[in-house]
C-alpha positions as CSV (number, residue, x, y, z in Angstrom):
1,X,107.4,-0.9,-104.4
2,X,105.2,0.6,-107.1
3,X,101.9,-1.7,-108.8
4,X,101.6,-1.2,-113.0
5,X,100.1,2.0,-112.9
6,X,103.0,3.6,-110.8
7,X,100.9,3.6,-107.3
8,X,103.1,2.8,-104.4
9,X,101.8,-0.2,-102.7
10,X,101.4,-0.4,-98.8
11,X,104.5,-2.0,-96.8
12,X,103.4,-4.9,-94.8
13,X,103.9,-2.4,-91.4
14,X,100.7,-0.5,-92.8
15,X,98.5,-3.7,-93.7
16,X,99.2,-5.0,-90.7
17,X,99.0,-1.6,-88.4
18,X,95.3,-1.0,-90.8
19,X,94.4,-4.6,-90.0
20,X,94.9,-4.1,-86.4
21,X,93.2,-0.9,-85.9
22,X,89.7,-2.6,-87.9
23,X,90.3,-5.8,-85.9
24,X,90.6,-3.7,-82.7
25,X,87.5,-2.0,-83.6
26,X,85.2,-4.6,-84.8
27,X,85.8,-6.5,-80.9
28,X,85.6,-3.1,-79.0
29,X,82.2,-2.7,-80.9
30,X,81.3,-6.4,-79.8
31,X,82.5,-6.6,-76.5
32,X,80.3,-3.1,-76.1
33,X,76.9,-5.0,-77.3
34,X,74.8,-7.6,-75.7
35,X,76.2,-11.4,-76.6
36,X,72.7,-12.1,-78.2
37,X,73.1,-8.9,-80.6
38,X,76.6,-9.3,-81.0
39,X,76.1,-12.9,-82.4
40,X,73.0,-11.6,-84.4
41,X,75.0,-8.9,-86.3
42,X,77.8,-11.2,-87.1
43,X,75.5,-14.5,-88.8
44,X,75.9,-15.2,-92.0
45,X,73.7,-18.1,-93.3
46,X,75.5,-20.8,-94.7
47,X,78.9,-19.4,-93.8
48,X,78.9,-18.8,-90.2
49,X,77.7,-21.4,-86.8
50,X,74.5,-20.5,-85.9
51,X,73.1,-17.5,-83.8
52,X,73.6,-19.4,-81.1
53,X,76.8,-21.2,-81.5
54,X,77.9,-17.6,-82.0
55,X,76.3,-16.4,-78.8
56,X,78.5,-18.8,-77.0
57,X,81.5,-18.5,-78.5
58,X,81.1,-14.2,-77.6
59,X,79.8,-15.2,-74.0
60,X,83.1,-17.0,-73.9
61,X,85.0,-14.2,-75.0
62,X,83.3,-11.7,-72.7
63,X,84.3,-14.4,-69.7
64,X,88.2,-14.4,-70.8
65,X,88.3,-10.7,-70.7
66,X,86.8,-10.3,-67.4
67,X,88.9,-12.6,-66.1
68,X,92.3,-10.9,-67.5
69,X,91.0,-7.7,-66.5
70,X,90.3,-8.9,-62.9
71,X,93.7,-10.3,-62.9
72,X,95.4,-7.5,-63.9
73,X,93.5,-5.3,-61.6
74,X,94.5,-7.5,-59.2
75,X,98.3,-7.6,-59.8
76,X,98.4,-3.6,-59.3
77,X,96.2,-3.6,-56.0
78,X,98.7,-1.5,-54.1
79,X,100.9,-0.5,-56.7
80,X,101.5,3.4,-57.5
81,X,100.8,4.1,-61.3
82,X,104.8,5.3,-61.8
83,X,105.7,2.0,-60.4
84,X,106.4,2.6,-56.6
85,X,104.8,0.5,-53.9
C-alpha cells in the first residue's frame, strides 16, 4: 500500500514488530534503574500520577518479575537445557 506521494507505507507486522522492540526497550531501561529514578524520568506534570504513585506502580512491576523469574527458575531446577531430566 502506497500513501499520496507514492511511499509504501509500513504493514501492520512492522508497526507492531517496531512497537515492540521500543516497548521492550523503554522496560529493560526501567527495570535496569532504581524505582525512585525510574518514576522520576517517566513524570509528567499534569499528565502522569505523581512521582510517587509512579514509584509504586514500578516497585510493583519489579515484584511481578521477580516472582516469574523465580518461578521459572524454579520449574527447570533439574532440567537439562536440551530438555532431558
Amino acid at each position: 500500500m502506497k500513501d499520496e506521494y507514492g511511499y509504501r507505507l509500513p504493514t501492520e507486522a512492522e508497526c507492531l514488530k517496531v512497537a515492540g522492540r521500543a516497548l521492550t526497550k523503554g522496560i529493560l531501561r526501567t527495570m535496569s534503574m532504581d524505582p525512585h529514578e525510574a518514576a522520576l524520568g517517566a513524570y509528567i506534570p499534569n499528565v502522569t500520577p505523581s512521582v510517587e504513585e509512579l514509584e509504586a506502580q514500578i516497585r510493583g512491576f519489579h515484584a511481578e518479575a521477580e516472582a516469574r523469574a523465580a518461578k521459572k527458575c524454579g520449574q527447570n531446577v533439574g532440567k537439562h537445557p536440551n530438555g532431558d531430566s
